[in-house]
C-alpha positions in Angstrom: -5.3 -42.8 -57.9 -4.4 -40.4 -60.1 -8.0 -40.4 -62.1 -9.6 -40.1 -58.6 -7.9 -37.4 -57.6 -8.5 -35.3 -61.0 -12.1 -36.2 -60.6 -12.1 -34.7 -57.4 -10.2 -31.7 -58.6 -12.8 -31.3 -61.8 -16.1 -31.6 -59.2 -13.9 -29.2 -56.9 -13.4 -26.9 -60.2 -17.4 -26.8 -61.2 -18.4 -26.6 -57.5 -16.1 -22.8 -57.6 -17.8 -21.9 -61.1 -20.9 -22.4 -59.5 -20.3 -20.4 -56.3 -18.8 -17.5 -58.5 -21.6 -17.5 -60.8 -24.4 -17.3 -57.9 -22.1 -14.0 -57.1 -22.5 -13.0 -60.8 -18.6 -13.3 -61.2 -17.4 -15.0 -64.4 -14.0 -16.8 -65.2 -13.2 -13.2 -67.3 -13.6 -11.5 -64.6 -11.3 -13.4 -61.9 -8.5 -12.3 -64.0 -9.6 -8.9 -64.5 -10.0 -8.5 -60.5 -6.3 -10.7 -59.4 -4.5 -8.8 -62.4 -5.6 -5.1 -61.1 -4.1 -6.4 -57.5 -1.0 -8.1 -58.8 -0.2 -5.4 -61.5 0.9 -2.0 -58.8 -0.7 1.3 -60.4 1.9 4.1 -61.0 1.1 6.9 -58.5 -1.4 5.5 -56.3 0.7 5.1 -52.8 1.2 8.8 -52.2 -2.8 9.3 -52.3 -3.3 6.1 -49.9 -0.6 7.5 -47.5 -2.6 11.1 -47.5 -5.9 9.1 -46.7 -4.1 6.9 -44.1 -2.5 10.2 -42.3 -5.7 12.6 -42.4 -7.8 8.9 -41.6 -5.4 8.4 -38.3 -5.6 12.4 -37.4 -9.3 12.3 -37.1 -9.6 9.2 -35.5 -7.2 10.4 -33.1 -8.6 13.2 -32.1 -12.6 11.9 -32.5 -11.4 9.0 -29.3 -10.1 11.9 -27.8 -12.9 14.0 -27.8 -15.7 11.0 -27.4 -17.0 12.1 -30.8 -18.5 8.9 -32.5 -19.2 11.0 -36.1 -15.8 11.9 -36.0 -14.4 8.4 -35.5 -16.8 6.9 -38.3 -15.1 9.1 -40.6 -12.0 8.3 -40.3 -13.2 4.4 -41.0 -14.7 5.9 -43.9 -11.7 7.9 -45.1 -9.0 5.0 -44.1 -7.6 3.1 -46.7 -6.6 0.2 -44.8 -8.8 -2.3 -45.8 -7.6 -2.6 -49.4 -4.2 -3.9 -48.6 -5.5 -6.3 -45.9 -8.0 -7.5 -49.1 -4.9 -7.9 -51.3 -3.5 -9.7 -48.5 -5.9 -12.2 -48.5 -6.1 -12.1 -52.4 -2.6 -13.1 -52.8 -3.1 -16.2 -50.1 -5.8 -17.6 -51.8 -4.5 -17.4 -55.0 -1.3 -18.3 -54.1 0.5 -15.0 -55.7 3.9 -14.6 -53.7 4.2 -11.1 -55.3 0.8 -9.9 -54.3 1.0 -11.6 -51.1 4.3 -9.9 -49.6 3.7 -6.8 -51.2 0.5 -6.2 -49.6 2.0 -7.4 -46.4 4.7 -5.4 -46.5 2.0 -2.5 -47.1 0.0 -3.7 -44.1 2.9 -3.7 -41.7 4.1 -0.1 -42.7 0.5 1.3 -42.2 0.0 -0.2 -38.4 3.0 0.2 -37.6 2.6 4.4 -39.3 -0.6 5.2 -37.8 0.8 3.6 -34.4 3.4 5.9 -34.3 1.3 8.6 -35.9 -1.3 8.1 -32.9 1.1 8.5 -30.4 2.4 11.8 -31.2 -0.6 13.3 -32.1 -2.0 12.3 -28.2 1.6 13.6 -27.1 0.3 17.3 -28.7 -2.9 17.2 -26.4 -3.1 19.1 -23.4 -5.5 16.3 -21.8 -5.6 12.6 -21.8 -8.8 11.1 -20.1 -9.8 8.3 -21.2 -13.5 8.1 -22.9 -16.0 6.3 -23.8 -14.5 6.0 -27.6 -11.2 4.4 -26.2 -12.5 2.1 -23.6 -14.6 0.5 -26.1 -11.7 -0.5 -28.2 -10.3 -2.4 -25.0 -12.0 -5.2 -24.0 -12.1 -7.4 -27.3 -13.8 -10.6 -27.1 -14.5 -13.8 -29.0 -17.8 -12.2 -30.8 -15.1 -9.5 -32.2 -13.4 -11.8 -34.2 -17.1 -13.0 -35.8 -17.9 -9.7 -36.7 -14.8 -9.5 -38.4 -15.6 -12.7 -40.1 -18.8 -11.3 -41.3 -17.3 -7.8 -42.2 -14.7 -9.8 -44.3 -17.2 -11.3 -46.3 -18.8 -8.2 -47.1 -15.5 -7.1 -47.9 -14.8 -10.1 -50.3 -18.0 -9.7 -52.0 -17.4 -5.7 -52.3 -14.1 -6.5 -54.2 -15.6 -9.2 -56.7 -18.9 -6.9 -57.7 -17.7 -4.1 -59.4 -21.2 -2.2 -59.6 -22.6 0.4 -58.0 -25.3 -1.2 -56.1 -22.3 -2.8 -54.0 -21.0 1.1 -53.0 -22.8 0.9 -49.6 -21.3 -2.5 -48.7 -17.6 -1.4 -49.1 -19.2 1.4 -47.0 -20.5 -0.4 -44.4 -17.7 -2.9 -44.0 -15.4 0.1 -43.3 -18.0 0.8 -40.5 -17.9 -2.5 -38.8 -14.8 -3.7 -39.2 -13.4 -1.1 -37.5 -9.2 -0.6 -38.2 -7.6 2.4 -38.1 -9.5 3.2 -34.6 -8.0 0.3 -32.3 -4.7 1.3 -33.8 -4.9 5.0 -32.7 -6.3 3.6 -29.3 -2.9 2.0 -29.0 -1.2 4.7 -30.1 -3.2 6.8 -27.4 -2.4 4.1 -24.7 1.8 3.7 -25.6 1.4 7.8 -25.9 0.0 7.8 -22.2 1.4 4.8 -20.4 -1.9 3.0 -20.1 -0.5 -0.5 -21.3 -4.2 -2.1 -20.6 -5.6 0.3 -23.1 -2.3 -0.4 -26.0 -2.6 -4.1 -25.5 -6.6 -4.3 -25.5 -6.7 -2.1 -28.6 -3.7 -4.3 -30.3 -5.7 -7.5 -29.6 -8.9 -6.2 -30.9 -6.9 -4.9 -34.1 -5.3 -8.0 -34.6 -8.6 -10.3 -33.7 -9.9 -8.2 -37.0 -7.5 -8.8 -39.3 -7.2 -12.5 -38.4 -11.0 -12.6 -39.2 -10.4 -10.6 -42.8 -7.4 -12.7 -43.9 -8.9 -15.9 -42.2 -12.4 -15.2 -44.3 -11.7 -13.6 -47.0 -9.0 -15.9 -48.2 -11.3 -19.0 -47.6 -14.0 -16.8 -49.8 -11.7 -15.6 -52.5 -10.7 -19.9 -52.9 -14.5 -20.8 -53.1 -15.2 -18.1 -55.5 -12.5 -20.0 -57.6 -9.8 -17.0 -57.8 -7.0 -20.0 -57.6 -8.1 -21.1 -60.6 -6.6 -17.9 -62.5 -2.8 -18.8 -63.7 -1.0 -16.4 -61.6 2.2 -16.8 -63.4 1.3 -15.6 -66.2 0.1 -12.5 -64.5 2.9 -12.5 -62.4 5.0 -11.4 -66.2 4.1 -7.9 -66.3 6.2 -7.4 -63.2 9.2 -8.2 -65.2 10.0 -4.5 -65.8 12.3 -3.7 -63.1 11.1 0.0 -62.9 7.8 -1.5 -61.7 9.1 -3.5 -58.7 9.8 -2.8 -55.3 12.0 -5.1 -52.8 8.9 -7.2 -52.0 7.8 -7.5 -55.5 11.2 -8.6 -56.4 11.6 -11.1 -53.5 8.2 -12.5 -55.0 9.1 -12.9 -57.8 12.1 -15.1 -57.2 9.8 -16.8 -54.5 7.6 -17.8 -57.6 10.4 -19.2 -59.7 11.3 -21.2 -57.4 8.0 -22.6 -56.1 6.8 -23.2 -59.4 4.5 -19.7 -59.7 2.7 -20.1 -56.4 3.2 -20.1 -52.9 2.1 -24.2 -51.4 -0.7 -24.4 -49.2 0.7 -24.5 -46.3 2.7 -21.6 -46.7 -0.6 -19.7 -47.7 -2.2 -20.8 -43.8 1.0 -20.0 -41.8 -0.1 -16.2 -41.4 -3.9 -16.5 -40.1 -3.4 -19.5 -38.3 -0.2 -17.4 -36.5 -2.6 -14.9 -36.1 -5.4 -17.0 -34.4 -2.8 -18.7 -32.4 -1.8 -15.3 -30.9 -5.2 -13.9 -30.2 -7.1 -17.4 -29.1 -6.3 -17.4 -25.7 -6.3 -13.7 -24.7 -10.1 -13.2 -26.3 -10.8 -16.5 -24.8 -9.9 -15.2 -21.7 -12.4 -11.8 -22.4 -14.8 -14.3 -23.1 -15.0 -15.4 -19.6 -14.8 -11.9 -18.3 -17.9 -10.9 -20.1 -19.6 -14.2 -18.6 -18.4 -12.1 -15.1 -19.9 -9.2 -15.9 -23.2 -10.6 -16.6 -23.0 -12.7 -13.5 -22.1 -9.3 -11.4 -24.8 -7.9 -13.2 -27.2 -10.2 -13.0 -26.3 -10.5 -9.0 -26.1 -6.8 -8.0 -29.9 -6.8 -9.9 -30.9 -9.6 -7.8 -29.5 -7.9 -4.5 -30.8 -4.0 -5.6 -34.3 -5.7 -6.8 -34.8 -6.9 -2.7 -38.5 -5.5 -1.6 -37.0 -5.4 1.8 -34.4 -2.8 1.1 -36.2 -0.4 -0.5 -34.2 0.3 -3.0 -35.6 2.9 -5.5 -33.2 4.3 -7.6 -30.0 2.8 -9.2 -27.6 2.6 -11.8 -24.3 0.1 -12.9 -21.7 0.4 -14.5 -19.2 -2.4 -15.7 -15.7 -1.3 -17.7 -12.8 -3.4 -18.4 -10.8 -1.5 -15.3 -13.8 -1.4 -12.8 -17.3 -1.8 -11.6 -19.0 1.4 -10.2 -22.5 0.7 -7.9 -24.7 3.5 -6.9 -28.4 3.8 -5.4 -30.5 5.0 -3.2 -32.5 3.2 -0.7 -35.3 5.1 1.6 -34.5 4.9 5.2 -31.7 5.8 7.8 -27.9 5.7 7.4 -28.3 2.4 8.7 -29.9 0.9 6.3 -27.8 2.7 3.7 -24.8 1.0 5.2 -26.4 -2.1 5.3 -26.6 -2.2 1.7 -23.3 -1.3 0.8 -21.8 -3.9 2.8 -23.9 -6.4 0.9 -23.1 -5.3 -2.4 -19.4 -4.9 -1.6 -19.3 -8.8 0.3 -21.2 -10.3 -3.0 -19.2 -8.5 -5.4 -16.1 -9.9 -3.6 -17.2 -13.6 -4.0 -17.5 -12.4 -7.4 -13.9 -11.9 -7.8 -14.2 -8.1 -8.3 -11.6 -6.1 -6.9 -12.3 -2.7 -5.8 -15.6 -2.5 -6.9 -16.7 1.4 -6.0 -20.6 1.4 -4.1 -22.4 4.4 -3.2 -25.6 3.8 -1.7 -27.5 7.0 -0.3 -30.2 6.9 2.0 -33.4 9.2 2.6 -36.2 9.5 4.8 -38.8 8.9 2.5 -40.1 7.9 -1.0 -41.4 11.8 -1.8 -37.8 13.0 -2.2 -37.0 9.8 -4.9 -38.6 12.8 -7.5 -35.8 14.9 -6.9 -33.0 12.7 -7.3 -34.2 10.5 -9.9 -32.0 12.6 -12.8 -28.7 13.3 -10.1 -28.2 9.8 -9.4 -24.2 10.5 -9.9 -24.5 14.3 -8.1 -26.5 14.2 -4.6 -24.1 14.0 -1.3 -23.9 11.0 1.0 -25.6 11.3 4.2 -23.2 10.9 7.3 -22.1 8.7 7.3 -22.4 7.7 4.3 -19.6 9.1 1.9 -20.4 11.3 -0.9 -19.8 9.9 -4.4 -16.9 10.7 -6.2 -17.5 13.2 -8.6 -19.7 15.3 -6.1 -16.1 14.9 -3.5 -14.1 16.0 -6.3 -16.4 18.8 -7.5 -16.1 20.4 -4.0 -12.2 19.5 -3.3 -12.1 21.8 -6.2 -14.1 24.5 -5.3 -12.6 24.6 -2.0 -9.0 23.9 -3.1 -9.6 26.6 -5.9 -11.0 29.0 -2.7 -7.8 28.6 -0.9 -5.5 29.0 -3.3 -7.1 32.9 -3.9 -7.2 33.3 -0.2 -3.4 31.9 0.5 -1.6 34.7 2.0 1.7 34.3 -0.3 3.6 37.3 1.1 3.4 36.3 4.4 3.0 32.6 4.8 5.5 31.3 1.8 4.6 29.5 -1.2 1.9 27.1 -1.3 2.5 24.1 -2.6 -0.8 21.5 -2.8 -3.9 21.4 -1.4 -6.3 18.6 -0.2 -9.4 18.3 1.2 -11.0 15.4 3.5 -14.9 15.2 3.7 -16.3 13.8 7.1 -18.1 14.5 10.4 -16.3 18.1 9.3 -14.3 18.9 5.8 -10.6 19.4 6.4 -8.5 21.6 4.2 -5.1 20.0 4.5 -2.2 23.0 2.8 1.6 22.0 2.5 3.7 25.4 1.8 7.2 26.8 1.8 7.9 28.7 4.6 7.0 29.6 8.4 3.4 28.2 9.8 0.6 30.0 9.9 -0.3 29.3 13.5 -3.7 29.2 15.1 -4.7 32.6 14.2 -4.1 32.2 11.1 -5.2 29.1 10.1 -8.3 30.3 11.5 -8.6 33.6 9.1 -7.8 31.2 6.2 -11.0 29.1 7.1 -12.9 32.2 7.3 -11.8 33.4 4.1 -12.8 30.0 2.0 -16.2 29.7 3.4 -18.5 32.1 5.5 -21.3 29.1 6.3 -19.6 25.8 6.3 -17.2 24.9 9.3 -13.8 23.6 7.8 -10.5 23.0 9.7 -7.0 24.2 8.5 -4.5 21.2 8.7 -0.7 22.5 7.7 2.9 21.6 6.6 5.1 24.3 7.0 7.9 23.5 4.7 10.7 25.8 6.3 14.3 25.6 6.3 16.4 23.4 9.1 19.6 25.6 9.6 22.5 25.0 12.5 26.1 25.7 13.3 28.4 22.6 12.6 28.8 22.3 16.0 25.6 21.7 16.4 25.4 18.6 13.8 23.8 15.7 15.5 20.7 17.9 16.5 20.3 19.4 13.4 20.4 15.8 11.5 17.1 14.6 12.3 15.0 17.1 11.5 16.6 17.7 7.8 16.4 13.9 7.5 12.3 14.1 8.9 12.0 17.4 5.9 13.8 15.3 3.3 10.8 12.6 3.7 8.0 15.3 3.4 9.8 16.7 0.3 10.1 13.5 -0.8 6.4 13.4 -0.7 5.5 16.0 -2.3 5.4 16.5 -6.4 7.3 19.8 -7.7 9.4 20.4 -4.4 13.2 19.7 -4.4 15.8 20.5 -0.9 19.0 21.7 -1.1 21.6 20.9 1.3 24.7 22.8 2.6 27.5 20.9 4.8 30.5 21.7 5.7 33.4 20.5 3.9 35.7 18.1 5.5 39.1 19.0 7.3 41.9 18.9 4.9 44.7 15.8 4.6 48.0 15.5 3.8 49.4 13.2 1.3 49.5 11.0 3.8 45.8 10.9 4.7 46.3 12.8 8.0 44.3 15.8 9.1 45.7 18.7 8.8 45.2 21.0 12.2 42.5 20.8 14.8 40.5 17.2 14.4 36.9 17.5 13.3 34.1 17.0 16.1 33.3 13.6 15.3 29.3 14.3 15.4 30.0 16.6 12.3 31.8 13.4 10.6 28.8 11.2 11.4 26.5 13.9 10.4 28.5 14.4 6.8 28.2 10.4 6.2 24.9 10.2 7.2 23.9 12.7 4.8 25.9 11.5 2.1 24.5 7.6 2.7 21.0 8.5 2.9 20.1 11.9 1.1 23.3 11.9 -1.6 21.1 9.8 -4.5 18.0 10.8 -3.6 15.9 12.4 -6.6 14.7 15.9 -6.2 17.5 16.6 -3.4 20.9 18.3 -3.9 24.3 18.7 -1.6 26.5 21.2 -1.5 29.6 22.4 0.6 28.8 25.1 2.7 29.7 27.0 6.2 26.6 25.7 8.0 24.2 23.1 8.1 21.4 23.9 5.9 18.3 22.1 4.6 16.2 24.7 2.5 13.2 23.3 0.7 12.1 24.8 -2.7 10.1 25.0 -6.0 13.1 25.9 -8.1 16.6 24.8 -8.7 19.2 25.0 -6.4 21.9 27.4 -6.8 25.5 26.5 -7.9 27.3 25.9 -4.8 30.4 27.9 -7.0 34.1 27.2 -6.8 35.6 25.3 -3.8 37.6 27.1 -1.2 41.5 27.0 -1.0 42.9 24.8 2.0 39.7 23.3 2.8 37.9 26.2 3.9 34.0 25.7 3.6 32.5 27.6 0.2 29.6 29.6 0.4 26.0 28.2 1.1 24.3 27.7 -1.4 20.7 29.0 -1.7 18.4 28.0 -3.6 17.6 29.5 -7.2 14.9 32.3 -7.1 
C-alpha cells in the first residue's frame, strides 16, 4: 500500500512539473514566487492602503456619477487582488502564515472600503441610483465563471514575471471587478437600499469564491505545494517582522507539522460557495424570467394586428418598464396595455409600468421615433412618467413663484394630477384662499392651459375651554392632515387641570366634565404622536407650523393655566 501510494504521489509530482513547465515556471522559481508572498516587505502596507482609499474614492464617486472610465480606474488603481492572490497562495500551498495574513488583509480592506463607501455617498447631495450601481445588483451564476476565468488569468499573471504578461494583470483587474460591488454596498447601507447592499455583497463575494476557488486549484497544479513551506516559513522568526496573524501562523504550523491539512485549506471556498449557491441560483432563474417576459412582450408588440410601430423594454432587477406606440384610436391603445399588463402578470411580474400611446396614422411614427420616453399620452391614455414629472415640476415650480405668501400663509407642498383637466393640489399654513383666489392662482401659473386649484388650508383650531367637546374634533381632524404632511409639526395648548389637595380632592369649583374628556382625549391620542407637541395653556389651541414650538415656560402657581404657547417664528 504504501509503494502504491508513493507511486501515485511521484506520477502526481511529474504530472505538476509538467504543467509548470508548459507555463514556463521552473522548480527555482516556485520558491522565488511563495517566498516573496510569505516573507512581508517592510513598508509596503501604507502604499497599498493609499491605493485602496484613492481606488474606493473614485469608484465611489464614478457609480455615482454613471461614469464607466471613472470606475475602470479605480479597478485599475485597486490593490485588492494581491491579497485575495496570496490568499489563495497560502491555501494551496498550505502556508498558515501566508494564509491568515492575507486573510486578515482581505477582511480589513472590504470591510475599509465598505465603510469608506458609505461615508463618502453620505457627503453627496444626490443619491439616484444609475446605471453603474444597478449593474452591480443582480449577480448570477455566469458571475461566478467569469470570476473563475479572471482567476486564472490572475494565477498565471502572478507565476510569469515578464512583461508580456503586464496586460493580463491588467485585464483581470478589469473583469474581475472588486472594489466596485464593495462601494455599491457601501452606497446601498449609505442610502437604505438593502436590495442594492445585498446584491452588490453577493456579487463581491460570488468573485472572490471564484478567485480563491480557482486560483488555489491552479497554484496546486502548477506544483507550488511541492515548495517546503517550513523552511520558508523561518525567516518569520524575527519577532520585529510579525504581526498577530503571522504569529498565530506560526504556532499554527508547529503544531500541524509546517502546513495547514487539506481539509482545512477547502473550509473557506467551499463556506464561500455554500453561502452564495442558492442566492445566484435563485438570479439564475430570474434571468430565465426576463428572457421569457422578453421574449413574450416581443411576441405580443410583434402582432400585425396591432399595429404596433414603435417600442422599447426595459428589464432591471426592481422593475420592468413597457412603452410603444400603436397607430389608431385610444381604444386600441388601451387595448394593448391591458394585454401587456394581463401577460406580464401570468408572468409573475409585479408592477410592471406600460405606456402604450396611440396616433391616427403611420406619418406621425417619423416624429416620435427618437421621443419614445417624452411624447404625452392621448386621453385617455396617461402620459409616461418622466413627461408627468417634467410638467408636475414646471407647474409646481410656477406656483410656488406665484403663491401669495403675505396673504395666504406659508405653503407647504404642491402636487399636480394629470387628467380630463390637470389639477394643482397646494396644502399651506394659514386661512384659504377662497374661490377668487384660487382662481387668480390658476391664472397666474398658466395663461393657455385650464388647471384647477384644489387646497388645504392648514389654519389654527382655537376655542374657550368651555367650549371643549366642539373644539376636539376638528384639532383631532388637523392632527391627521399634519400628520400627513412632511416638515409640518402642531402645537397644542390645554388647559391645565383643577388643582387637588393631598387628599386627591379638587380644590374649588369642579371642572366641566367635557374639558376633562377633552384633556384625556388629547393626551391618549395626540400625547406620543411624532411631530406634535402639548402644552398648558388658557385656551384650546391647535396651531400648525414649519418650526418648533415655543416653550410653554414656567407653570402657574395654584393651578392657574400658563400662557399659550405659540409656536416658534
Amino acid at each position: 500500500m504504501g509503494r502504491a501510494t508513493r507511486s501515485l504521489q511521484k506520477l502526481l509530482r511529474a504530472s505538476e512539473d509538467r504543467v509548470a513547465a508548459w507555463l514556463g515556471v521552473t522548480p527555482a522559481q516556485r520558491v522565488v514566487i511563495v517566498r516573496g508572498m510569505v516573507e512581508p516587505r517592510s513598508g509596503s502596507a501604507m502604499g497599498y492602503w493609499l491605493q485602496l482609499g484613492i481606488a474606493t474614492l473614485l469608484a465611489t464617486l464614478g457609480l455615482a456619477l454613471d461614469s464607466t472610465a471613472v470606475v475602470i480606474g479605480a479597478m485599475l488603481i485597486a490593490p485588492l487582488m494581491k491579497p485575495i492572490v496570496e490568499l489563495s497562495m497560502g491555501l494551496g500551498t498550505g502556508s498558515a502564515p501566508l494564509t491568515l495574513r492575507a486573510g486578515a488583509r482581505t477582511a480589513w480592506s472590504v470591510g475599509l472600503v465598505v465603510l469608506g463607501a458609505a461615508l463618502i455617498t453620505k457627503t453627496l447631495p444626490f443619491h439616484e441610483p444609475t446605471r453603474e450601481l444597478l449593474a452591480r445588483t443582480a449577480p448570477s451564476l455566469i458571475d461566478l465563471f467569469v470570476a473563475a476565468a479572471c482567476a486564472l488569468a490572475a494565477g498565471y499573471a502572478t507565476m510569469c514575471s515578464a512583461s508580456d504578461v503586464a496586460s493580463t494583470a491588467a485585464g483581470t483587474s478589469i473583469g474581475i471587478s472588486l472594489v466596485p460591488p464593495l462601494c455599491t454596498a457601501g452606497y446601498g447601507l449609505a442610502t437604505g437600499d438593502n436590495v442594492m447592499a445585498s446584491g452588490a455583497a453577493l456579487l463581491f463575494t460570488a468573485n472572490i469564491t471564484g478567485i480563491l476557488g480557482v486560483a488555489s486549484l491552479a497554484f496546486v497544479v502548477a506544483g507550488f505545494g511541492q515548495v517546503d513551506v517550513g523552511e520558508e516559513e523561518k525567516a518569520l522568526d524575527d519577532a520585529s517582522r510579525q504581526g498577530v496573524a503571522v504569529y498565530l501562523g506560526r504556532r499554527w504550523s508547529r503544531h500541524a507539522a509546517s502546513r495547514l491539512g487539506f481539509s482545512a485549506r477547502l473550509v473557506l471556498p467551499l463556506a464561500l460557495f455554500a453561502a452564495i449557491y442558492l442566492p445566484l441560483r435563485r438570479a439564475v432563474g430570474d434571468m430565465a424570467q426576463r428572457a421569457e417576459v422578453r421574449r413574450e412582450v416581443g411576441a405580443i408588440l410583434a402582432d400585425d394586428s396591432r399595429r404596433v410601430v414603435q417600442s422599447s423594454l426595459d428589464i432591471t432587477a426592481k422593475e420592468v418598464v413597457v412603452r410603444a406606440i400603436v397607430v389608431g384610436d385610444a381604444d386600441a391603445a388601451l387595448d394593448t396595455e391591458r394585454l401587456l399588463r394581463e401577460r406580464l402578470a401570468e408572468l409573475g411580474v409585479a408592477s410592471p409600468k406600460v405606456s402604450v400611446w396611440a396616433v391616427p396614422d403611420a406619418s406621425e411614427v417619423s416624429s416620435l421615433a427618437d421621443r419614445l420616453g417624452a411624447i404625452p399620452i392621448p386621453a385617455p391614455v396617461r402620459p409616461p412618467e418622466e413627461v408627468s414629472r417634467e410638467l408636475a415640476d414646471r407647474l409646481g415650480s410656477a406656483v410656488r413663484d406665484a403663491w401669495p405668501a403675505g396673504s395666504a400663509g406659508e405653503l407647504i407642498a404642491t402636487w399636480v394630477d394629470f387628467g380630463d383637466t390637470t389639477r394643482i393640489r397646494v396644502v399651506h399654513l394659514g386661512a384659504p384662499l377662497g374661490d377668487t383666489g384660487r382662481a387668480l392662482l390658476a391664472r397666474a401659473v398658466s395663461t393657455t392651459e385650464a388647471l384647477v386649484v384644489d387646497e388645504e388650508a392648514l389654519q389654527p383650531v382655537t376655542a374657550a375651554a368651555t367650549d371643549a367637546l366642539a373644539w376636539l374634533g376638528p384639532a383631532l381632524r388637523l392632527a391627521d392632515r399634519v400628520a400627513m404632511t412632511q416638515g409640518v409639526r402642531l402645537c397644542v395648548t390645554v388647559p391645565a387641570p383643577p388643582p387637588r389637595d393631598r387628599r386627591g380632592r379638587v380644590v374649588g369649583a369642579p371642572e366641566d366634565p367635557a374639558l376633562t374628556t377633552t384633556r384625556a382625549v388629547v393626551e391618549r391620542e395626540l400625547g406620543s404622536r411624532a411631530r406634535v407637541e402639548v402644552a398648558v395653556g388658557p385656551e384650546l389651541v391647535a396651531t400648525p407650523t414649519r418650526g418648533a414650538c415655543a416653550p410653554a415656560g414656567p407653570p402657574a402657581p395654584d393651578g392657574a393655566a400658563a400662557p399659550t404657547p405659540a409656536p416658534a417664528p
